[in-house]
C-alpha positions as CSV (number, residue, x, y, z in Angstrom):
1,X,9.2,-21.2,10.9
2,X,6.5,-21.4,8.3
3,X,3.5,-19.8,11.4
4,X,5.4,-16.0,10.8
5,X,4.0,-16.0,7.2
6,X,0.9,-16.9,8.7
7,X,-2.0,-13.5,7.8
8,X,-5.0,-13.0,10.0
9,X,-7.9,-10.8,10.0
10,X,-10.8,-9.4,12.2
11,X,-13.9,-10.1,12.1
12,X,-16.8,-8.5,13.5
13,X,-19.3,-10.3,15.4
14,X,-22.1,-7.5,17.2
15,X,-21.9,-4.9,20.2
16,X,-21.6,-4.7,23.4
17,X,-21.7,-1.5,23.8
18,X,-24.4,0.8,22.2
19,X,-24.3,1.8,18.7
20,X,-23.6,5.3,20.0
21,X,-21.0,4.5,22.1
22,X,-19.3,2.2,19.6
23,X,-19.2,4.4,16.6
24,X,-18.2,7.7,18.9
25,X,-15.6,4.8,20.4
26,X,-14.6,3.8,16.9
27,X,-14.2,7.8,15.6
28,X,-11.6,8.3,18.4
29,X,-9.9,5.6,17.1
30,X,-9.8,7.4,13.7
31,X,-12.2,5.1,11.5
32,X,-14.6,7.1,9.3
33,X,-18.3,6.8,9.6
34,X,-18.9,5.3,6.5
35,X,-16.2,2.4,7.4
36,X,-18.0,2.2,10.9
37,X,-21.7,1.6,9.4
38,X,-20.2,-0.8,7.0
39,X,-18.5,-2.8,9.9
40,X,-21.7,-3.0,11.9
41,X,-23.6,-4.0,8.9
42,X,-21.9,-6.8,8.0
43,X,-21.4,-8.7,11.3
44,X,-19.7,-12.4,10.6
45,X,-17.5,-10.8,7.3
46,X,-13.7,-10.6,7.8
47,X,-13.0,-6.4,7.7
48,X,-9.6,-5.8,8.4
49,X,-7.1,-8.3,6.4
50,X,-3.4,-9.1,5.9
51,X,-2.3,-8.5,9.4
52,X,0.4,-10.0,11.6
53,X,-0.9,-11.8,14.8
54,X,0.7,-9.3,16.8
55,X,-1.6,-6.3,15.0
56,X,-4.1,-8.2,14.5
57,X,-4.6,-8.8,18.6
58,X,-3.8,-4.9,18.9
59,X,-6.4,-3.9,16.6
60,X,-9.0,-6.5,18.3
61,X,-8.1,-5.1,21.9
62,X,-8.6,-2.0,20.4
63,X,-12.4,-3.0,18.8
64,X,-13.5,-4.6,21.9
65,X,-12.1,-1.2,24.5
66,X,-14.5,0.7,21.5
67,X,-17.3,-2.0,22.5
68,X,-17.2,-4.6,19.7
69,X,-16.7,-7.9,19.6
70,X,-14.4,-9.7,17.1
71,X,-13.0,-12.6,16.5
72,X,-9.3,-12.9,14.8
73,X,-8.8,-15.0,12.7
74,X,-6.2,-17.0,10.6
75,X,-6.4,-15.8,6.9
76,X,-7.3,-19.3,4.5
77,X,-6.4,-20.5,1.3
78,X,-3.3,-18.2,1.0
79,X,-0.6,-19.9,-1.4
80,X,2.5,-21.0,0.2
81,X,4.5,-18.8,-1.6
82,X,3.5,-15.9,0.4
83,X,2.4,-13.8,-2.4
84,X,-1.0,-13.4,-1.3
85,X,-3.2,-15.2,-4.6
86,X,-6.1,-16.9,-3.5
87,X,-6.4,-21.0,-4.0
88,X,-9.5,-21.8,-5.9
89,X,-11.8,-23.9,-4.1
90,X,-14.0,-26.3,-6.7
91,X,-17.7,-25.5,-6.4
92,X,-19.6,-28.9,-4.6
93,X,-20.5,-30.6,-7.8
94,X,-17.0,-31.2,-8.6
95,X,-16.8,-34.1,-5.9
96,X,-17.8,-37.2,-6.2
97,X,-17.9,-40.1,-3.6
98,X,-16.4,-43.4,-4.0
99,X,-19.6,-46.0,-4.1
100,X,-16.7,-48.5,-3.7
101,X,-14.7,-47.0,-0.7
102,X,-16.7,-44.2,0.0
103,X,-13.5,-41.8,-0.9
104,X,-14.5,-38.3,-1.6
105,X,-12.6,-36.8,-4.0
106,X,-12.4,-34.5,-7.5
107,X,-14.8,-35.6,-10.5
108,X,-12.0,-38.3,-12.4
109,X,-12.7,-41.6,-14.3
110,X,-11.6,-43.9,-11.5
111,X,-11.3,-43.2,-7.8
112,X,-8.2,-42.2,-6.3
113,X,-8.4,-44.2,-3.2
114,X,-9.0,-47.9,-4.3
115,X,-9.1,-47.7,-8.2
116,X,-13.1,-48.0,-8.7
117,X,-14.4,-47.1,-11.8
118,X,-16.5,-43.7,-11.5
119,X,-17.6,-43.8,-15.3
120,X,-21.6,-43.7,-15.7
């Protein structure tokens, strides 16, 4: 059951309460103002990492009864082995299409789908 490995995280997407309300909200909930200003000013960034589905839906049933809304989220590009390095993802001009089979793929000398050569 590879899905119990599986990390989420929160991420913060406005108010719907007032900023008042939600950082008074959020103090009772023990978070310090600095880490509540830096939640609100950074709406769309993943905040709260590395949790279980279960906390992760306790912790976002806990943002939104503050007056928050969030989003949780599965955690990406975590190697299978579970020991939480990030995958390397290739910038954009490391692809290449295929002009032959229109195969997108890695910069190489021939493409990977139907053999073409890529050289200039």
């Amino acid at each position: 059951m590879r899905e119990l490995n599986k990390n989420y995280c929160l991420v913060f997407l406005g108010l719907h309460e007032t900023p008042e309300n939600f950082t008074r909200n959020m103090t009772n909930l023990g978070f310090s103002s600095s880490d509540i200003e830096n939640i609100m000013a950074s709406p769309s960034v993943p905040f709260k990492k590395g949790l279980t589905l279960r906390e992760a839906r306790e912790w976002a049933d806990s943002m939104q009864s503050a007056g928050g809304r969030v989003n949780v989220r599965e955690e990406e590009n975590v190697s299978p082995e579970g020991d939480g390095k990030r995958e390397r993802i290739p910038p954009l001009e490391s692809f290449t299409l295929c002009p032959e089979c229109g195969y997108k793929q890695l910069k190489a000398e021939a493409c990977m789908r139907c053999g073409f050569s890529l050289r200039s």
